[in-house]
Backbone as CSV, one residue per row, in Angstrom:
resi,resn,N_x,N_y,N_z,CA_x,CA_y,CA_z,C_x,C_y,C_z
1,UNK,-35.194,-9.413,-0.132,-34.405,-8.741,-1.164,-32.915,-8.867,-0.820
2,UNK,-32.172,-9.463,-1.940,-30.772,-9.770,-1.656,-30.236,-8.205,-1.296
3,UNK,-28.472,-8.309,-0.428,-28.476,-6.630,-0.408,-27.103,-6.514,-1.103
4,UNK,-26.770,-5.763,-1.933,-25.771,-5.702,-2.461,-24.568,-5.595,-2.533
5,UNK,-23.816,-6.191,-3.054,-22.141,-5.636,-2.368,-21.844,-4.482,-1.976
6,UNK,-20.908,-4.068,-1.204,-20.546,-3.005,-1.176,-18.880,-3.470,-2.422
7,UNK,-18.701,-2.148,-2.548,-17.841,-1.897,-3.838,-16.396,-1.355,-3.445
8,UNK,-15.428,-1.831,-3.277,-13.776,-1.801,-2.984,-13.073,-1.380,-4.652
9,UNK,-12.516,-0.482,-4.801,-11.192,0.058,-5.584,-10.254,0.300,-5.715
10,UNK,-9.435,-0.533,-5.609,-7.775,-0.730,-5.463,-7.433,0.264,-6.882
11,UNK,-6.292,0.922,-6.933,-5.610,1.883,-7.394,-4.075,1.643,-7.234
12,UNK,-3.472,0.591,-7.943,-2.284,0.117,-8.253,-1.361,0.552,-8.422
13,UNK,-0.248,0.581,-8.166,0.957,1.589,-8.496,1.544,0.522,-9.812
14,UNK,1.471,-0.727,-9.234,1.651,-2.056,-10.089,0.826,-2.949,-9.820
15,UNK,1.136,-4.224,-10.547,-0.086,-5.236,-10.178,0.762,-6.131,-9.105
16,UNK,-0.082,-6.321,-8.159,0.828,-7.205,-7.113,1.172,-8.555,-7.498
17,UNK,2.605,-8.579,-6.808,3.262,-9.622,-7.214,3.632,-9.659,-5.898
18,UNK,2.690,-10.933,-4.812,3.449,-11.025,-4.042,4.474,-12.255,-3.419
19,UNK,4.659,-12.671,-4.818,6.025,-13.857,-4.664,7.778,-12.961,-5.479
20,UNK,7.357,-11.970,-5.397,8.541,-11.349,-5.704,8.731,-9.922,-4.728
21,UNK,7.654,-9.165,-3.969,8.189,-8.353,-2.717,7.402,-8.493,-1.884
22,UNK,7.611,-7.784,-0.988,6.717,-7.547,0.354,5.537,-6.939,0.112
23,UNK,5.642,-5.888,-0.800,4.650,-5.301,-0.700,3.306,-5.711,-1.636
24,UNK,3.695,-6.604,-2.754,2.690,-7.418,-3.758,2.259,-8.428,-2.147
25,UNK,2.347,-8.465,-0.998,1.832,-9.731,-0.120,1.001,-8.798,0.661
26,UNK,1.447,-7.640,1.046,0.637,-7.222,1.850,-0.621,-6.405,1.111
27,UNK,-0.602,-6.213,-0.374,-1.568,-6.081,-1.445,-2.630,-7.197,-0.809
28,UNK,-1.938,-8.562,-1.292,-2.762,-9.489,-1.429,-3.399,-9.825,0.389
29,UNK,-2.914,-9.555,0.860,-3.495,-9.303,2.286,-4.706,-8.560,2.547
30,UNK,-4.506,-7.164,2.078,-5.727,-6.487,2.063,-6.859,-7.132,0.817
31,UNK,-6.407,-7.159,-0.004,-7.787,-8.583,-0.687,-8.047,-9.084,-0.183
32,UNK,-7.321,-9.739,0.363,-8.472,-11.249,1.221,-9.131,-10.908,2.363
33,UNK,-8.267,-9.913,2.774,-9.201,-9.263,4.010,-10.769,-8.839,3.399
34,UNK,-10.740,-7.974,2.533,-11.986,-7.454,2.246,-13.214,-8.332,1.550
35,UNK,-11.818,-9.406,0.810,-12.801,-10.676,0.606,-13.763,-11.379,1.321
36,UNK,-13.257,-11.554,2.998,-14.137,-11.927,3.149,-15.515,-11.285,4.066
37,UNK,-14.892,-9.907,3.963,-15.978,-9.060,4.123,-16.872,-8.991,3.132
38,UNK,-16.954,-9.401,2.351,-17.939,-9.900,1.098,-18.095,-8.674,0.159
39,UNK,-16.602,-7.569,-0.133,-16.721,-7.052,-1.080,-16.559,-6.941,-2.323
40,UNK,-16.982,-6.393,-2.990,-16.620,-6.682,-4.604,-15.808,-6.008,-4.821
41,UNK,-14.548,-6.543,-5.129,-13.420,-5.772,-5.791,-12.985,-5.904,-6.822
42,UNK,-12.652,-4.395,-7.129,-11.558,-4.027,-8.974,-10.548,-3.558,-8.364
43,UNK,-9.410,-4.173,-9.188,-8.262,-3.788,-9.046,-7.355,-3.261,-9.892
44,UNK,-7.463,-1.760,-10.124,-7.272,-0.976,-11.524,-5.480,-0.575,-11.528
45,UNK,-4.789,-0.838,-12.343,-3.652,-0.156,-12.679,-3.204,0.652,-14.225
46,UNK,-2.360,1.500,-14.135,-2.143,1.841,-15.472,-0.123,1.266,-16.217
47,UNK,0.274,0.190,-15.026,1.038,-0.450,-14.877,1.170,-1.567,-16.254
48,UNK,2.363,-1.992,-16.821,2.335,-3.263,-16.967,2.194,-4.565,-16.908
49,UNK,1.643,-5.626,-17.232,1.353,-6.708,-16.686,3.231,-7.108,-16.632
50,UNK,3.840,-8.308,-15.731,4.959,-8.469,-15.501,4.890,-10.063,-15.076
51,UNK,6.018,-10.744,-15.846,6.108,-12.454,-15.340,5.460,-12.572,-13.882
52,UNK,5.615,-11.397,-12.847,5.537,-12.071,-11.854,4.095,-11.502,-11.042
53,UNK,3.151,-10.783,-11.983,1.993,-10.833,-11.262,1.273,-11.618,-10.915
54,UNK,0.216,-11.505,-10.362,-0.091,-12.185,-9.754,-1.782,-12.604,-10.680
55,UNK,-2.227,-13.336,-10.522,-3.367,-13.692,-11.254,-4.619,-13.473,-10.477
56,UNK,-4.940,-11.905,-10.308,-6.272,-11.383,-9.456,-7.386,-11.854,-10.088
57,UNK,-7.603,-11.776,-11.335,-8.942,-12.158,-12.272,-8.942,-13.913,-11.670
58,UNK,-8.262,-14.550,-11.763,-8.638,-15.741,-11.409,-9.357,-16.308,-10.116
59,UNK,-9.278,-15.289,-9.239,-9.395,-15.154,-7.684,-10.709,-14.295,-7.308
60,UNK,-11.862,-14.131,-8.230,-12.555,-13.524,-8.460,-12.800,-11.606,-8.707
61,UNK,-11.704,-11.135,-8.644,-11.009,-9.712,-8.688,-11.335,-9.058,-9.835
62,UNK,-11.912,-8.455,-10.148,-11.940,-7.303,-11.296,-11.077,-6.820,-11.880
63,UNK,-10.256,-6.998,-12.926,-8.777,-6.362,-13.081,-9.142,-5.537,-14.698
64,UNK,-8.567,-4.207,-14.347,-8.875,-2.979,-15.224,-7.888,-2.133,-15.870
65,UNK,-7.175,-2.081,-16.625,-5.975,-1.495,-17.169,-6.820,-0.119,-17.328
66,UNK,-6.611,1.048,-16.618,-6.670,2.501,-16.376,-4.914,3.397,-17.047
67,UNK,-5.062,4.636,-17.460,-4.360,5.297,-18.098,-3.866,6.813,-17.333
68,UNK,-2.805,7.103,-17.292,-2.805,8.570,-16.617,-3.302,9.201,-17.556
69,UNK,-3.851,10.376,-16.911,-4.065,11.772,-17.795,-5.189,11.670,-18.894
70,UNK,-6.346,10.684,-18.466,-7.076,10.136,-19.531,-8.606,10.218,-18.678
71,UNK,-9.399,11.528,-19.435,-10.590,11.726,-18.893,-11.585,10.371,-18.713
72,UNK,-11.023,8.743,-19.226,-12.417,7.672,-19.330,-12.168,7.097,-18.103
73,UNK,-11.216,8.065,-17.303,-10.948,7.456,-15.961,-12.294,7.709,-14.986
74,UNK,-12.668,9.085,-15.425,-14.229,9.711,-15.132,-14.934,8.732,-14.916
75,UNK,-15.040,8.602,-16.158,-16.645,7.497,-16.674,-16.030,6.348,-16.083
76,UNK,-15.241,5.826,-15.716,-15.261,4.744,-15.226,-15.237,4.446,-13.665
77,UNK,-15.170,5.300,-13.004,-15.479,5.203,-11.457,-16.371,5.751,-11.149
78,UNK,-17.081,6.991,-12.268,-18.399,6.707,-11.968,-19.657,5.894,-12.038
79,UNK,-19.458,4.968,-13.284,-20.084,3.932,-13.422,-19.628,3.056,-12.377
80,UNK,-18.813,2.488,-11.908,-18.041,1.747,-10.826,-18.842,2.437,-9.308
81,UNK,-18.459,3.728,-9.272,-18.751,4.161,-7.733,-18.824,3.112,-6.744
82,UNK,-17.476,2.773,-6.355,-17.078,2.101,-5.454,-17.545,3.559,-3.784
83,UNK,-17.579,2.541,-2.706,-17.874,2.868,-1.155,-16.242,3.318,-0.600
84,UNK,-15.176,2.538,-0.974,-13.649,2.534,-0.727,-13.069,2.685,-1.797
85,UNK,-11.982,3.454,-1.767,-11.052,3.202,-2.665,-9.919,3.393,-2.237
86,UNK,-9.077,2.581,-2.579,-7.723,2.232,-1.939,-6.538,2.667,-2.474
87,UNK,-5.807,3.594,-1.931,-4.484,4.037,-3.424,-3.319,3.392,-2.665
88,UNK,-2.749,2.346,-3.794,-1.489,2.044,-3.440,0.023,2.699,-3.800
89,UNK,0.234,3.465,-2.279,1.672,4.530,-2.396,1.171,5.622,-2.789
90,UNK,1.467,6.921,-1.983,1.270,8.529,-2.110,1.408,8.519,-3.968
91,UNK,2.021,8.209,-4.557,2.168,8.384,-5.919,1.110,8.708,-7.011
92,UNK,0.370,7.226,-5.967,-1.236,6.924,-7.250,-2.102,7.392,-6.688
93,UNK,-2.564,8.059,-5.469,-3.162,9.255,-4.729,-2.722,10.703,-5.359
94,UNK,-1.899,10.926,-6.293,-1.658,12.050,-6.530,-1.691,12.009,-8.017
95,UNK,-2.045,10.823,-8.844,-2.402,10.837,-10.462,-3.873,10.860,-10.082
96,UNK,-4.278,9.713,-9.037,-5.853,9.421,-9.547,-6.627,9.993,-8.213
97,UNK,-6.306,10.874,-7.463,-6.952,10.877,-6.113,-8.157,12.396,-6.519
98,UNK,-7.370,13.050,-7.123,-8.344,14.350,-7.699,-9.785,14.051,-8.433
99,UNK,-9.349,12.808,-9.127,-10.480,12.753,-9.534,-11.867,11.303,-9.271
100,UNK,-10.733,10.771,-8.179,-11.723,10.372,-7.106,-12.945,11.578,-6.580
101,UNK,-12.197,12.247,-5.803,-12.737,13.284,-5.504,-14.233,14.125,-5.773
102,UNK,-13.883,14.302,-7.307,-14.186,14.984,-7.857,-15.712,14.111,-8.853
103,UNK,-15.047,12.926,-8.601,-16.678,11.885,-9.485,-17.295,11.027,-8.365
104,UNK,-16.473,10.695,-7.274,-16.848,10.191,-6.215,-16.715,10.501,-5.106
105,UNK,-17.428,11.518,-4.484,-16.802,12.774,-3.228,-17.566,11.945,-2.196
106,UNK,-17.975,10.992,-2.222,-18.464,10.239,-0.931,-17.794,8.748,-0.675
107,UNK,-16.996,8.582,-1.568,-15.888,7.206,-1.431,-15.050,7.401,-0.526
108,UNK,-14.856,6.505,0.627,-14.080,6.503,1.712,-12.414,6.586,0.825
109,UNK,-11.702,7.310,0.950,-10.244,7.121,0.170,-9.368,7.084,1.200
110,UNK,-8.846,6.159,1.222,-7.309,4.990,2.020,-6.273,5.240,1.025
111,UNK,-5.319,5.902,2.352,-4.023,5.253,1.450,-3.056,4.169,2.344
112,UNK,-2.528,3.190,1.218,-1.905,2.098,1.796,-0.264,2.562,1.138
113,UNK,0.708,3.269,2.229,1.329,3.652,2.085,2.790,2.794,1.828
114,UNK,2.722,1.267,1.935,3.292,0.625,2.110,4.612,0.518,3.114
115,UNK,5.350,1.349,2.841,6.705,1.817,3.419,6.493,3.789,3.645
116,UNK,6.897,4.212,4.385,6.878,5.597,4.611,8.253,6.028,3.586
117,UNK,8.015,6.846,2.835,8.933,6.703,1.590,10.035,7.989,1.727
118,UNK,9.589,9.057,2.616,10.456,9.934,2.682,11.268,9.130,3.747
119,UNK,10.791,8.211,4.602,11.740,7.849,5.727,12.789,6.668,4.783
120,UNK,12.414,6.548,3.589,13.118,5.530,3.232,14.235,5.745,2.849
121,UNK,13.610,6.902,1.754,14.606,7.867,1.057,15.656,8.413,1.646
122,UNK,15.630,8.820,3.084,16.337,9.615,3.662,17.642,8.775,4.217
123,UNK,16.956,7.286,4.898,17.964,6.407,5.160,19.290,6.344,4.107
124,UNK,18.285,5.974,2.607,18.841,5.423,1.795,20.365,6.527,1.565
125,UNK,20.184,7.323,1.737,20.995,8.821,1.344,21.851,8.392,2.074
126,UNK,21.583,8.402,3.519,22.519,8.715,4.556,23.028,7.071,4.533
127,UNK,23.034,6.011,4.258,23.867,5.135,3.535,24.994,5.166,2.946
128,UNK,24.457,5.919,1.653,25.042,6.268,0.732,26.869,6.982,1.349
129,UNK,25.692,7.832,2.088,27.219,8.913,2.328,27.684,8.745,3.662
130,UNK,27.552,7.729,4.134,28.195,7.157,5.493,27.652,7.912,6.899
131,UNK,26.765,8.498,6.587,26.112,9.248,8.182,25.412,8.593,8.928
132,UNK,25.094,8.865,10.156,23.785,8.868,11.013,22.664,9.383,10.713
133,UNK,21.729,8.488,10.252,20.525,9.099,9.977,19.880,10.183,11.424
134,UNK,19.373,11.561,11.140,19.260,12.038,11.804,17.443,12.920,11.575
135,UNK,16.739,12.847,12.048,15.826,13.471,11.920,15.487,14.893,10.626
136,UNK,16.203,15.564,11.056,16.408,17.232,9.748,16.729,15.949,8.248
137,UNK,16.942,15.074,8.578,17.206,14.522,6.947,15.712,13.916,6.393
138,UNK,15.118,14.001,6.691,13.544,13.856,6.757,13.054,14.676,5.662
139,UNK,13.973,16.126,5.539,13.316,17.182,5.423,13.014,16.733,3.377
140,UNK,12.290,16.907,2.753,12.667,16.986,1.426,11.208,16.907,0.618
141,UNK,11.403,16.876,-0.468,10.106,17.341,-1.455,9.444,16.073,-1.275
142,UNK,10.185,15.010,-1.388,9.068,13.517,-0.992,8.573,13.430,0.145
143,UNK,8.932,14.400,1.379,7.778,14.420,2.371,6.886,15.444,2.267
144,UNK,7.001,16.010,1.540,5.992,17.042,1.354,4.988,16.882,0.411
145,UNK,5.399,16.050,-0.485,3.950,15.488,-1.445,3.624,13.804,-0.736
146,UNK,4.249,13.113,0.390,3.537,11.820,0.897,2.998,13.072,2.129
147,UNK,3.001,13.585,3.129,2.511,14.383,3.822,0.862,15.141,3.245
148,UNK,1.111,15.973,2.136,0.016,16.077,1.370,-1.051,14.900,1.151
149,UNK,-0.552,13.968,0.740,-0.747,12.711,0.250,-1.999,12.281,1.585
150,UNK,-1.354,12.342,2.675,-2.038,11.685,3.904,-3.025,12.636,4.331
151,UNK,-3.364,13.867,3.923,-4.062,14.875,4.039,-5.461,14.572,3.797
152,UNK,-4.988,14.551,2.251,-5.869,14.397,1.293,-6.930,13.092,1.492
153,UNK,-6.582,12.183,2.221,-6.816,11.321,2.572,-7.720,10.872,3.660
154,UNK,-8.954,10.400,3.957,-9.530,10.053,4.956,-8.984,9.343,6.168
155,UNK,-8.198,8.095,5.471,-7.573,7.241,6.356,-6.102,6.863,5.438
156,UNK,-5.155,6.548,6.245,-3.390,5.974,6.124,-3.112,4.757,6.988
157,UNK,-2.434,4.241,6.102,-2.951,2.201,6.802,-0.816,2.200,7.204
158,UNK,-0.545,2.878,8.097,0.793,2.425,8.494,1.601,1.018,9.113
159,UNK,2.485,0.449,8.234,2.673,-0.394,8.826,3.929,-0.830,9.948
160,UNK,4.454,-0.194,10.188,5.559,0.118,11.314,4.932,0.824,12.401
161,UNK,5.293,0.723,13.667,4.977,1.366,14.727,6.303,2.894,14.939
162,UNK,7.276,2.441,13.855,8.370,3.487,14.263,7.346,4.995,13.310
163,UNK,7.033,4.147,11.859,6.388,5.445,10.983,5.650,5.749,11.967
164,UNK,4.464,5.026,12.795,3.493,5.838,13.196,3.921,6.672,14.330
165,UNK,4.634,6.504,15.273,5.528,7.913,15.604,5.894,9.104,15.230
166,UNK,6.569,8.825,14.145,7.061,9.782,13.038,6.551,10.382,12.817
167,UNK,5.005,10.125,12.340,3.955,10.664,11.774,3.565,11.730,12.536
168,UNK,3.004,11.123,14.097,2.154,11.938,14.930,3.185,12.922,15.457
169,UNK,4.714,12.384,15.847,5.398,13.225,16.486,6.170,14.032,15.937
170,UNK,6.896,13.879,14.746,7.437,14.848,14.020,6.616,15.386,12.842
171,UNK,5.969,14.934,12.101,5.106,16.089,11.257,3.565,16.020,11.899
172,UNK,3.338,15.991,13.049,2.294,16.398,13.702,0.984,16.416,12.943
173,UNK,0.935,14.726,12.062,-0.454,14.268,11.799,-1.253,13.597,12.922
174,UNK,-2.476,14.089,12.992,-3.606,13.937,13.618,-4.144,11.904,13.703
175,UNK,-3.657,11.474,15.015,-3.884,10.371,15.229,-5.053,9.592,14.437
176,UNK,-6.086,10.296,14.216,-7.364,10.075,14.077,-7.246,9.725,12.093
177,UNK,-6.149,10.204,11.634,-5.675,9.970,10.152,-5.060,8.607,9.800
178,UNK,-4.566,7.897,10.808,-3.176,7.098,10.793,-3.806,5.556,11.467
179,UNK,-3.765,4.321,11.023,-4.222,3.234,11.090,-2.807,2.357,11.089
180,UNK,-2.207,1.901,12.405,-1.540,1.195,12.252,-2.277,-0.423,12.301
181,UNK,-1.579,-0.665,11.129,-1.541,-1.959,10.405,-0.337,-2.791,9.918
182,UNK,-0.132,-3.683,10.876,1.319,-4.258,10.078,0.602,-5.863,9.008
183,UNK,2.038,-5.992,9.084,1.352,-7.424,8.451,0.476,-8.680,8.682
184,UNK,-0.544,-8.897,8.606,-1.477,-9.678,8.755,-1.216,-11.090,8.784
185,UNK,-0.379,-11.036,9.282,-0.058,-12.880,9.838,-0.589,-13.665,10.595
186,UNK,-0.802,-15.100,10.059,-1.502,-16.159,11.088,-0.746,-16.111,12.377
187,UNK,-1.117,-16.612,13.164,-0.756,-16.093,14.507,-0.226,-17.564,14.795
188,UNK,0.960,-17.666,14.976,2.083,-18.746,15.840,1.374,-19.465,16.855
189,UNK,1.145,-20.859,16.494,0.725,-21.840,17.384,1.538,-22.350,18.251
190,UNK,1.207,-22.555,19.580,2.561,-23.055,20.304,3.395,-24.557,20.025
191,UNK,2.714,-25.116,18.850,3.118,-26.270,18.657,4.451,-25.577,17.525
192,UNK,4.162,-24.809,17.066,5.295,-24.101,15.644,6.207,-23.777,16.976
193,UNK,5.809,-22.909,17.881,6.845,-22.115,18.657,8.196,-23.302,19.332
194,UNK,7.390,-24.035,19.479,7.987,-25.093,20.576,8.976,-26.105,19.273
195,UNK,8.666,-26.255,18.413,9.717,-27.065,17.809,10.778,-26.181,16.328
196,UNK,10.770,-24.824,16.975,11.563,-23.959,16.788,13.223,-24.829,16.687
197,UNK,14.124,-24.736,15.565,15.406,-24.903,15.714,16.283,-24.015,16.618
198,UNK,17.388,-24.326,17.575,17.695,-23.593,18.607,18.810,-22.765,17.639
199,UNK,19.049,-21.818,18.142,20.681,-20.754,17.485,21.484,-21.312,16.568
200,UNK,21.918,-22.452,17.568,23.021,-23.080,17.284,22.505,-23.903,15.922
201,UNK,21.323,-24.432,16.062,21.080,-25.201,14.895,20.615,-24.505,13.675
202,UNK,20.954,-23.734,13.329,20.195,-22.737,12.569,21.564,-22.198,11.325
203,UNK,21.450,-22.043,10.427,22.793,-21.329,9.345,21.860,-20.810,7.917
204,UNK,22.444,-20.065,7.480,22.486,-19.716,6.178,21.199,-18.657,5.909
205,UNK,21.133,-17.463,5.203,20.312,-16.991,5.250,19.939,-16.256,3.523
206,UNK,18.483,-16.046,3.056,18.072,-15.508,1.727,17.666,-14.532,2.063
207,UNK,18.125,-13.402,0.975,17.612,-11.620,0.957,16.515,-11.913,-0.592
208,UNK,15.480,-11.732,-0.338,14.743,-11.878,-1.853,15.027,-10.652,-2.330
209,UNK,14.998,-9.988,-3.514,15.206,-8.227,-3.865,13.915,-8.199,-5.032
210,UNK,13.443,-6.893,-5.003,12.383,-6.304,-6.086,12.767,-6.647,-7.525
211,UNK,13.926,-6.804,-7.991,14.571,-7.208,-9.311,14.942,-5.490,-10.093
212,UNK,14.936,-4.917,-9.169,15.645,-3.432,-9.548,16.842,-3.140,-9.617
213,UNK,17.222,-2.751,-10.374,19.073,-2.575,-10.578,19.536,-1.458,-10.692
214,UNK,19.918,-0.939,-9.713,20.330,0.817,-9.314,21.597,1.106,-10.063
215,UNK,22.007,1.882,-10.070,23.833,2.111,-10.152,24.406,3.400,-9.312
């Protein structure tokens, strides 16, 4: 008797695009990872499709346009009842994580936090206004709903070794919550290492950006 997939549920903040950020790559990272753990995955957003997504349906992926605030979200993960479900960014853990919960109370729920967002936020401030980022600037309502966020949560897939510090040592989450995971890169052959360009031979450098325009 064949044995059946087990069942993966990605929970999108957007659809990954990972030729336009970092974080549409490390999306597509965790796909292929689970790919070839031989799971079946949907990859649900209530996002726009955008020039620069990425084409999951073609790649054998389940792709599901889901809605906030819309009870057929029910019926549809319970018919689904995925084993994992994956929320990408405290955000979409806090539209769709309740009612994970609540139709699927035995689904392992991950969050893939991408960037630690109060630590981002806080930098970004103290930028702004010419300071030293200092710890007490930490303090604010976006760590208190990504904090929640990681609670709520079985497992948190961190990808910095500085967040996972942060984590355990200043808001005193429980090691046993926190999965450091950085980026999943092929691993440098010494033939790449060795014909490395030296300092000197080396110039010019590209910043790719999200295509967001602040003011």
């Amino acid at each position: 008797m064949e044995k059946s997939l087990q069942k993966l549920l990605i929970i999108g903040s957007v659809w990954p695009e990972p030729n336009s950020s970092a974080a549409g790559w490390r999306m597509m990272e965790l796909i292929d990872f689970f790919k070839t753990e031989n799971y079946e995955i949907t990859f649900a957003s209530s996002a726009a499709d955008s020039l620069y997504s990425f084409p999951i349906e073609d790649h054998g992926i389940n792709k599901i346009t889901i809605e906030l605030n819309n009870d057929n979200f029910n019926d549809f993960i319970t018919e689904l009842n995925p084993s994992i479900v994956i929320f990408d960014r405290f955000m979409t853990e806090e539209q769709f994580g309740w009612r994970v919960i609540e139709h699927c109370p035995n689904a392992l729920r991950v969050l893939d936090t991408e960037d630690l967002h109060c630590l981002r936020l806080a930098r970004q401030s103290c930028f702004k206004e010419k300071k030293d980022f200092q710890l007490s600037d930490l303090i604010s309502d976006t760590a208190k709903r990504e904090i929640a966020s990681i609670y709520r949560c079985d497992l948190t897939l961190i990808i910095s070794e500085y967040e996972m510090e942060l984590l355990k040592n200043h808001f005193k989450v429980d090691s046993s919550l926190l999965l450091y995971l950085p980026f999943m890169l092929p691993k440098l052959t010494e033939s790449e290492t060795l014909h490395w360009k030296t300092f000197e031979e080396r110039k010019h450098i590209v910043f790719i950006g999200n295509f967001y325009l602040k003011k």
